[in-house]
C-alpha positions in Angstrom: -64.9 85.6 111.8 -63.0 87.9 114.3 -63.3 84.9 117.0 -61.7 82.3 114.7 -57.8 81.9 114.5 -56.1 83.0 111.3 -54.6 79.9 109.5 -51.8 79.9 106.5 -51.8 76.6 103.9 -48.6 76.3 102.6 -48.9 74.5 99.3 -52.1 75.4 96.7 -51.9 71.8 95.3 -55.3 69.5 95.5 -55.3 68.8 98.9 -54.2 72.7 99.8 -56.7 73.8 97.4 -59.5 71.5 99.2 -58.3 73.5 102.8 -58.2 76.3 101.8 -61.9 76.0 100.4 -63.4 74.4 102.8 -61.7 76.5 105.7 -63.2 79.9 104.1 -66.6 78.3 103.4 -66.6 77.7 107.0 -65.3 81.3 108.1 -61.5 80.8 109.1 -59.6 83.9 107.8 -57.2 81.8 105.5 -54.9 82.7 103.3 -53.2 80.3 100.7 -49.5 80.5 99.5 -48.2 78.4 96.3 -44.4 78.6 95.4 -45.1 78.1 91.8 -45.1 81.7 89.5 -48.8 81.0 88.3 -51.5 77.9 87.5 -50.2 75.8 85.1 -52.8 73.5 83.4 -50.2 70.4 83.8 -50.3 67.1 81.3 -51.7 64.5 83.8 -55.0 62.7 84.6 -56.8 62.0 87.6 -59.3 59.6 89.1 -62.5 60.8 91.5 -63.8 58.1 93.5 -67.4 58.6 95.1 -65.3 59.5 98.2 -63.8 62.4 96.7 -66.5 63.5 94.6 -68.7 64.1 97.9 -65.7 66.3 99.5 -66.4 68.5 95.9 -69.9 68.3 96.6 -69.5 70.4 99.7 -67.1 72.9 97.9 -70.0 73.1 95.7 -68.7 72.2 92.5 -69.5 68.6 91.8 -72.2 69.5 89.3 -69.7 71.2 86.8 -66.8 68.5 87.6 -69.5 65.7 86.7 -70.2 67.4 83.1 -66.7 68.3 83.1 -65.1 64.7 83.3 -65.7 61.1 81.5 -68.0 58.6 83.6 -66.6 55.5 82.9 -69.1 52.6 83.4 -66.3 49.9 85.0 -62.7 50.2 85.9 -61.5 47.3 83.8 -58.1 45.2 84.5 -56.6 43.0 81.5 -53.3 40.6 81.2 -51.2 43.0 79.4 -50.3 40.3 77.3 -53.5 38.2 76.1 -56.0 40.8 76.9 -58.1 38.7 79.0 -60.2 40.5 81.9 -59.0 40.2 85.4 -61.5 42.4 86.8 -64.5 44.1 86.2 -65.2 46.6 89.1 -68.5 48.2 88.5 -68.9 52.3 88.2 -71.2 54.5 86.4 -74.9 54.1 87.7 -73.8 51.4 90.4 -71.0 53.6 92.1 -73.9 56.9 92.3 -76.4 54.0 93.8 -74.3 52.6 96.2 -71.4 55.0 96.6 -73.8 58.0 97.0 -71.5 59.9 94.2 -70.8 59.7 90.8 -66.6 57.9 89.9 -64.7 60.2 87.1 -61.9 60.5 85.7 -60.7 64.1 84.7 -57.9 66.1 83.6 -55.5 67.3 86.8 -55.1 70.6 85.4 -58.8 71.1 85.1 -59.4 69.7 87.9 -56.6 71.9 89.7 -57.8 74.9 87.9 -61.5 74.8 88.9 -60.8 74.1 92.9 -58.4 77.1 92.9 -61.4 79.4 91.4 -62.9 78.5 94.6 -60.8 80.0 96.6 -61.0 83.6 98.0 -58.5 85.3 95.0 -57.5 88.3 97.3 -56.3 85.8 99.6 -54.4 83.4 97.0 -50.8 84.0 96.7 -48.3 82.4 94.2 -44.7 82.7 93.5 -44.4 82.3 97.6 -41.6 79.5 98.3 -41.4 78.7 102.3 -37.9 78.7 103.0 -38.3 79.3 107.0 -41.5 78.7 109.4 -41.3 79.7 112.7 -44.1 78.5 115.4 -43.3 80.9 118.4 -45.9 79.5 120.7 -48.6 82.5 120.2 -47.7 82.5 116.4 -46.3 81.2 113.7 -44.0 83.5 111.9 -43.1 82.4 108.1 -40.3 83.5 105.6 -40.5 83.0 101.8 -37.6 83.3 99.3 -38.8 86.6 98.1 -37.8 87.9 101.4 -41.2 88.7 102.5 -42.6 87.1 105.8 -46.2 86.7 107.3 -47.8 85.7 110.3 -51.1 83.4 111.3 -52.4 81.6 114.2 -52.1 78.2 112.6 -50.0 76.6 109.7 -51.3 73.6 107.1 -48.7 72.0 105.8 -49.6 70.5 102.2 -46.2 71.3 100.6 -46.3 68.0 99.1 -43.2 65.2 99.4 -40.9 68.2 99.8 -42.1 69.7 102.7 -41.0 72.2 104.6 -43.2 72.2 107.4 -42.4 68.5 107.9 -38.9 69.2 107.5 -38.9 71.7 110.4 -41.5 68.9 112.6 -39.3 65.7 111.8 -35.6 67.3 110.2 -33.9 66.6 107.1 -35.0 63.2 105.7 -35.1 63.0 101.5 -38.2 60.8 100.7 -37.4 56.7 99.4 -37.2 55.9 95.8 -39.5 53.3 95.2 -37.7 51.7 92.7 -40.8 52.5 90.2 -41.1 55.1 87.8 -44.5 56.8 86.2 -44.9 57.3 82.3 -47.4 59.9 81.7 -49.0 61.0 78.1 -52.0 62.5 76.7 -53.2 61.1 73.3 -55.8 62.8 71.1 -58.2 60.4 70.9 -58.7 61.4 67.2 -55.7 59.4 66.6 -57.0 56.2 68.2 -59.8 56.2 65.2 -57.0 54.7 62.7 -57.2 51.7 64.6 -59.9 48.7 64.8 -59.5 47.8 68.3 -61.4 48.8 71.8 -60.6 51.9 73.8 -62.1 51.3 77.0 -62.8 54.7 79.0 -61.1 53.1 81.9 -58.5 49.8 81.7 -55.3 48.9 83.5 -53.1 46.5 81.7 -50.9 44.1 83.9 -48.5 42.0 83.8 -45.9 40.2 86.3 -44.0 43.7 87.1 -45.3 46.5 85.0 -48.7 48.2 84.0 -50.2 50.7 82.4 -53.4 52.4 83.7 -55.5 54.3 80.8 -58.5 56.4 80.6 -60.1 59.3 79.2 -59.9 62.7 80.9 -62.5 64.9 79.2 -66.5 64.2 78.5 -66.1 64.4 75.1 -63.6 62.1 75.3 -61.3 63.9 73.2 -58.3 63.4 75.3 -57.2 59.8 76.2 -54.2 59.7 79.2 -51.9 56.6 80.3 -49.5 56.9 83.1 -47.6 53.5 83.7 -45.2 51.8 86.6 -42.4 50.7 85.6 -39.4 49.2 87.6 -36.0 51.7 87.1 -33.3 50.3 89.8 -32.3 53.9 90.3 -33.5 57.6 90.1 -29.8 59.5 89.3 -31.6 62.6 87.0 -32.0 65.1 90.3 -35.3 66.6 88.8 -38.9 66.0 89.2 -39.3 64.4 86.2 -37.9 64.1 82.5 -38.8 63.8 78.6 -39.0 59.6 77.5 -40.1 59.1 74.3 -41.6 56.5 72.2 -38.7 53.9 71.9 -38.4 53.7 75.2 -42.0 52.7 76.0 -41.8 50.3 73.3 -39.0 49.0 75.1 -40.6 48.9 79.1 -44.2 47.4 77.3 -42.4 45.1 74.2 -44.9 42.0 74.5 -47.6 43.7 75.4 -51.4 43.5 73.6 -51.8 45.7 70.4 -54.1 48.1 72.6 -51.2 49.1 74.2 -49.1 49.0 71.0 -51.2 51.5 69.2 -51.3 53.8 72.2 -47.8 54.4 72.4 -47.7 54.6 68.6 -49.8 57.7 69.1 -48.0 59.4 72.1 -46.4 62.7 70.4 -45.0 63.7 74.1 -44.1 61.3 77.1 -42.5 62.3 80.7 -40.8 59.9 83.2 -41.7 60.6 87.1 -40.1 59.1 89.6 -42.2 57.4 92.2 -41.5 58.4 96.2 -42.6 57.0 99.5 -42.2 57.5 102.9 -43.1 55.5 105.8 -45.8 56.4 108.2 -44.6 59.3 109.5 -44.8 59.5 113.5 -45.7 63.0 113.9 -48.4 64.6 111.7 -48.3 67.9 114.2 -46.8 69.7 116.4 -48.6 73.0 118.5 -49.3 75.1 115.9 -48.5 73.4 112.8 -50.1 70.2 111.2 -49.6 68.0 108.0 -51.6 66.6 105.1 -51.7 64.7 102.2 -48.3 63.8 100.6 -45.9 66.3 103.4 -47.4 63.4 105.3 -47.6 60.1 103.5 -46.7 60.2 100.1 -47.6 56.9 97.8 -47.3 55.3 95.2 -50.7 56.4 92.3 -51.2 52.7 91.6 -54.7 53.0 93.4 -55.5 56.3 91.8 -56.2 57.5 95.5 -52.9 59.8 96.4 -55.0 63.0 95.8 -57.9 61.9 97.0 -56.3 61.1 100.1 -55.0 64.4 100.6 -58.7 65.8 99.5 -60.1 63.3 102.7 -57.3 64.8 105.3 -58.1 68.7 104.3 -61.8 67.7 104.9 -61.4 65.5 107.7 -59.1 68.3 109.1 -61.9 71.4 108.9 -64.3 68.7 110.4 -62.2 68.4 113.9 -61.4 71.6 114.0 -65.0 72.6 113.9 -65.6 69.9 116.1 -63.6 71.1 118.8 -63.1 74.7 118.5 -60.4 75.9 116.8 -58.9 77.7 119.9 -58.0 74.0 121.0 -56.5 73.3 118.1 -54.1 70.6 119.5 -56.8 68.4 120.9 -58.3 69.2 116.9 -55.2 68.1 115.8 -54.8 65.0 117.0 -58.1 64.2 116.8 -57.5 64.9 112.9 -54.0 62.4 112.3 -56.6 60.1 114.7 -59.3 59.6 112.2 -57.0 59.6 109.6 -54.2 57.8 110.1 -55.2 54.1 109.9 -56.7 54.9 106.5 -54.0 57.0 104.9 -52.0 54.3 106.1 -53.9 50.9 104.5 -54.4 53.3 101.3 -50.4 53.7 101.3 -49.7 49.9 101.9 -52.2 49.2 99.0 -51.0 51.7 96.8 -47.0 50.6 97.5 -47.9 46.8 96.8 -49.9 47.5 93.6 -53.0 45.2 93.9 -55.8 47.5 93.7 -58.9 46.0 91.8 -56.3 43.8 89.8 -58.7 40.3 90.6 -62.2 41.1 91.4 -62.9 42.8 94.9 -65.4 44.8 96.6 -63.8 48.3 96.6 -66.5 49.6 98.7 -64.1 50.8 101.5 -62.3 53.2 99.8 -65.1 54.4 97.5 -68.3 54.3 100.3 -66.3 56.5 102.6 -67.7 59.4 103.8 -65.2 62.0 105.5 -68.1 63.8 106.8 -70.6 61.3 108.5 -68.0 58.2 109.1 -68.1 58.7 113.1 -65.1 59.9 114.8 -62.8 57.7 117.1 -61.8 59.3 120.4 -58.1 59.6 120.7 -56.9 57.0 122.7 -59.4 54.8 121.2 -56.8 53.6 118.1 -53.5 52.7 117.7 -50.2 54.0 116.9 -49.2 51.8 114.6 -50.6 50.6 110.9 -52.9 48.5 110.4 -51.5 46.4 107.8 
């Protein structure tokens, strides 16, 4: 362990928990720091593709994430209006045969909570805002609002949209407003019983400019969760997010199929998110410090792949780092935003023009991919730009 550099992860979010995990398991002295004061089990749902799911395999909890989250057998797509089926993408025993992993959907906190437990505890640190990082060519020296400061070889950035590290690597730059906003709820599904009508374990409902994507986020489907997009010209609130309530959903979904009446007849609690972009960010490192997930390109959730993007990058990241030797980190590095890039890029584009699995496609390119065996591409070998 002596011979490998000492790293810091700034941020114990998915994609900082995912680092941190898979940097330990492979013997890098790393220690994690979260600004929050504690875990919070938050109100949100998330989907795991067969991508992700084999990225938990290797952290080694797939087995208990698998009897821990729903297995929906197709990710359905209805008019939000008639209640007609656009799509039927195939999961279930389909995605494990051809995928190589299982597709679930799960709740975030749960999620969050059990990739944290993975981490080395004595080396987890919360209530640790960056406010100042430092790289001074042998080191990088960091400064959290506590007053306290620490040292390490290298520095992760996955700080989120926010970041500090990519502040100090591209300056000042608030992320875009996409114009969209996120409605997020969790429904006992006891609730749903009262009413004759089909709640499927996974559906989006569409229509010309608004959706809402629903699903269940526990194997005993106990708990059902929707999170919408819906177009708000502007974002004037200056917080993360903030309460809605029912009359306002009835409002954004008035129209809409009773399925989606009944849902929001049953929401006790709804929040309102704003939805943030940036474009494809030009740097994703600099010497000692390096980006992932959303410090790096932040999307839209309309393909249910934000997270699982950042999940990819932290693996993808361990993998060239081991690939090159982590005294060469810079040549790691770029081989890192290299094999990355392109795809967090097309997954971003997707994401911010909202067509994911709305007609019938094969989403095999997202959901085959395997961080750890797709082969790298040498440097040079790919463009700078995006490739759509």
């Amino acid at each position: 362990m002596n011979n490998k550099p000492t790293i810091a992860v700034i941020g114990a979010g998915l994609g900082g928990a995912a680092a941190g995990a898979l940097l330990q398991q492979a013997g890098y002295p790393t220690k994690v720091y979260e600004q929050a004061p504690a875990f919070s089990r938050l109100g949100a749902g998330i989907h795991l593709g067969p991508n992700v799911m084999k990225v938990m395999r290797r952290i080694g909890i797939e087995d208990k994430l698998n009897t821990m989250g729903s297995h929906p057998d197709h990710w359905f797509s209805r008019n939000g209006l008639t209640g007609e089926y656009q799509s039927r993408i195939p999961l279930g025993d389909f995605a494990r045969e051809n995928y190589g992993a299982a597709y679930i959907t799960v709740h975030r906190g749960d999620l969050h909570e059990l990739m944290v437990s993975t981490l080395d505890q004595e080396n987890l640190f919360f209530d640790k805002r960056l406010v100042d990082v430092n790289d001074q060519g042998g080191k990088v020296r960091m400064t959290f609002a506590d007053g306290t400061t620490e040292e390490a070889d290298l520095v992760i950035g996955a700080d989120g949209v926010n970041s500090q590290i990519r502040e100090k690597l591209l300056g000042s730059e608030a992320p875009i407003y996409s114009g969209w906003v996120a409605h997020r709820a969790i429904i006992s599904a006891e609730k749903l019983k009262a009413y004759d009508l089909d709640f499927e374990a996974c559906v989006k409902w569409w229509s010309e400019d608004r959706h809402m994507m629903v699903y269940f986020v526990t194997g005993d489907e106990k708990e059902y969760y929707y999170v919408t997009g819906v177009p708000e010209p502007e974002w004037c609130h200056g917080t993360s997010f903030v309460d809605s309530s029912q009359e306002e959903m009835r409002e954004a979904f008035k129209g809409y199929h009773p399925t989606v009446q009944a849902l929001i007849d049953c929401t006790e609690t709804v929040t309102k998110w704003p939805l943030l972009e940036r474009n494809p960010l030009p740097l994703w490192h600099d010497n000692r410090l390096v980006l992932l997930g959303d410090a790096c390109h932040p999307m839209k959730p309309h393909m249910a792949q934000g997270a699982a993007m950042a999940i990819e990058d932290a693996a993808m990241l361990v993998r060239c780092l081991e690939e090159v030797g982590a005294h060469d980190y810079r040549e790691a590095f770029e081989l890192y935003r290299t094999n990355r890039f392109e795809r967090a890029s097309r997954v971003q584009k997707v994401s911010h023009d909202n067509t994911w699995l709305r007609q019938d496609e094969d989403p095999a390119w997202v959901f085959g991919y395997d961080v750890f065996e797709t082969p790298l591409k040498a440097p040079e070998a790919v463009s700078e730009e995006s490739p759509v």
